[in-house]
Phi, psi and omega in degrees: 000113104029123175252014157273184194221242190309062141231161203290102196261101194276173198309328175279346185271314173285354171289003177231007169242160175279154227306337184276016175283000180209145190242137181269107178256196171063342182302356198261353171093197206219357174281160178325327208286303202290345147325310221267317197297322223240342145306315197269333172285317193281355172259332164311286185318291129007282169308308164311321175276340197294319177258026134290321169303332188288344210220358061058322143102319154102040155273126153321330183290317186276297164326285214297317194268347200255349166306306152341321182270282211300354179257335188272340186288307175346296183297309260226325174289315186333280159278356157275007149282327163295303167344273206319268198281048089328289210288329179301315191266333170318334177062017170265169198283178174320304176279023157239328166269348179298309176312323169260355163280321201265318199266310183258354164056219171280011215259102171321309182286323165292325220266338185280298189325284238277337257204295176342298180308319188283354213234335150311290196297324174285334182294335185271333210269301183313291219076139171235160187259357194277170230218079169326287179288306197326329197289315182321310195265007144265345166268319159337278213299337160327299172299337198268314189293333160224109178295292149306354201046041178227353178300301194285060179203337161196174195279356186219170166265144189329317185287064182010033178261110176344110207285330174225098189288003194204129180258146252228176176222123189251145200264138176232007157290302185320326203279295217303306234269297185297333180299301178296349158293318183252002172257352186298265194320318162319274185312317175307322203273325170274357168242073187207308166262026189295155179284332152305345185242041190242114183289083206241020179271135205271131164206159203251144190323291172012254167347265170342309179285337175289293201297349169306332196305307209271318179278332171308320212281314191275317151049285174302306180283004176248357174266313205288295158013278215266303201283328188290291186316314206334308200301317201289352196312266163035290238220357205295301180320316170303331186261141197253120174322120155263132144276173180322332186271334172315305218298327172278354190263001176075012167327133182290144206266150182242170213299138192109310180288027200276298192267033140266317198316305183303341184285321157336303179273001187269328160283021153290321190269356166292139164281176179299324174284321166328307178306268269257320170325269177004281201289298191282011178271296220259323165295317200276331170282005200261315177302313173300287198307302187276005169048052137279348152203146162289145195241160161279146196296299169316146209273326201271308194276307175318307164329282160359288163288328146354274196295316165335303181270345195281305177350296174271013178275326181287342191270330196270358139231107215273066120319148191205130156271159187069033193208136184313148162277140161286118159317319188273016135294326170270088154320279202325301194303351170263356180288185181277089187027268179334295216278349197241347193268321198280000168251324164318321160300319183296300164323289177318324189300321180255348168278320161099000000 
């Protein structure tokens, strides 16, 4: 045994010992990740006692002294999830989250005023499945019953005063059941207005309107597209991956392969802007479909933010319309049947 409480293992010590003899903290920063990460270990923590109670048998000794832990960790994920999205949709600098850490302490109900507009405001631009007030009035009664986050922590108060002047008998599946409700609803709203899939790259009407210009124009030809693949869907268990380099070197397709082939050749009879329609229509759907970003519910500004991410789909291989292509920039005609009708459509669904 160690006659230390706390030591510190360099990089050559843990390499000989096994990984559960040591735990890696601090790597996570100061950022929204390290909120989220450490809201979700105290509710882990939290959950974990909660199903020693389940299992308990119906000793009193152990439910009863282990209610005490499980409402302050509860409580305690809570407000450091409200923190976690503040810091994330607020968009403020340090000294502005110092002003709402000063301003909501511990206090659940301040941290929700603060926390709310943003999270209204991705709800209008977005939408969300998440139950806004269910959440408010679960975080109220949170608050009302631990004002402070000293109820559970102890037994009294600075003032010596009993923390439970009467005593209470608490149903703790139902608070488990609710707890797991409101952490439910939290999390759809941030990963329904996250702030990482929010398409925010700035292009000037200009910009925007040539490609609205240019996909009206190919329009007939990514639908004649989409009605040549549709039949190979099907057929997918039959088809054999190429790589890239087959694909650009034109290698001959071996049996199974007919819809790269057809795909291939149908992208011979395209101009280059037609090509270029495609190739960013089936990424930015590809994307919207794997929900790596989100459009706004308003119909006119999702467009937009679309025509938006294909924009930067062209720039980040420096694509141009009206201008010859680098072949080894066009993806999409090699992918899989399934995979070029259902982004394709999806684009079309939103571009109209």
């Amino acid at each position: 045994m160690g006659n230390k409480l706390f030591i510190y293992l360099t990089p050559e010590e843990t390499a000989s010992k096994d990984s559960c003899e040591f735990s890696h903290i601090g790597w996570e920063g100061k950022g929204p990740l390290a909120f989220c990460l450490l809201a979700d270990n105290y509710k882990n923590a939290a959950d974990i006692l909660f199903d020693k109670m389940t299992k308990a048998n119906g000793k009193f000794s152990i439910v009863d002294s282990l209610t005490y832990p499980l409402c302050f960790l509860y409580r305690h994920s809570l407000e450091i999830f409200l923190k976690y999205l503040y810091l994330k949709y607020s968009g403020c600098d340090e000294e502005g989250f110092k002003a709402y850490l000063n301003k909501a302490q511990h206090n659940l109900s301040k941290s929700w005023l603060e926390v709310k507009p943003f999270l209204s405001k991705g709800k209008k631009k977005f939408g969300t499945k998440a139950n806004i007030g269910l959440i408010e009035d679960y975080v109220k009664e949170m608050q009302d019953f631990d004002q402070e986050s000293m109820r559970m922590r102890y037994p009294i108060s600075k003032n010596l005063e009993p923390q439970h002047p009467t005593a209470i008998r608490l149903d703790i599946y139902n608070f488990h059941n609710c707890i797991e409700e409101l952490f439910h609803h939290l999390k759809q709203i941030d990963y329904d207005i996250d702030k990482d899939k929010e398409v925010s790259f700035e292009y000037s009407d200009v910009e925007i309107k040539e490609y609205r210009n240019n996909y009206v124009s190919a329009k007939n030809k990514v639908e004649e597209y989409i009605r040549l693949i549709e039949p190979f869907v099907e057929k997918e268990n039959d088809i054999i991956m190429h790589s890239l380099d087959d694909f650009i070197n034109k290698k001959p397709f071996q049996k199974g392969e007919k819809g790269y082939k057809a795909s291939l050749d149908y992208m011979n009879t395209l101009s280059p802007n037609e090509i270029i329609i495609i190739e960013t229509l089936y990424y930015t759907g590809r994307h919207l479909n794997e929900e790596l970003i989100h459009l706004s519910i308003n119909k006119d500004e999702g467009k937009k933010e679309f025509i938006k991410m294909c924009l930067y789909h062209m720039k980040l291989n420096g694509l141009k319309f009206d201008s010859e292509i680098d072949e080894t920039k066009i993806n999409a005609f090699g992918k899989a049947s399934y995979s070029i009708v259902q982004n394709l459509n999806k684009a079309i669904e939103i571009l109209g």
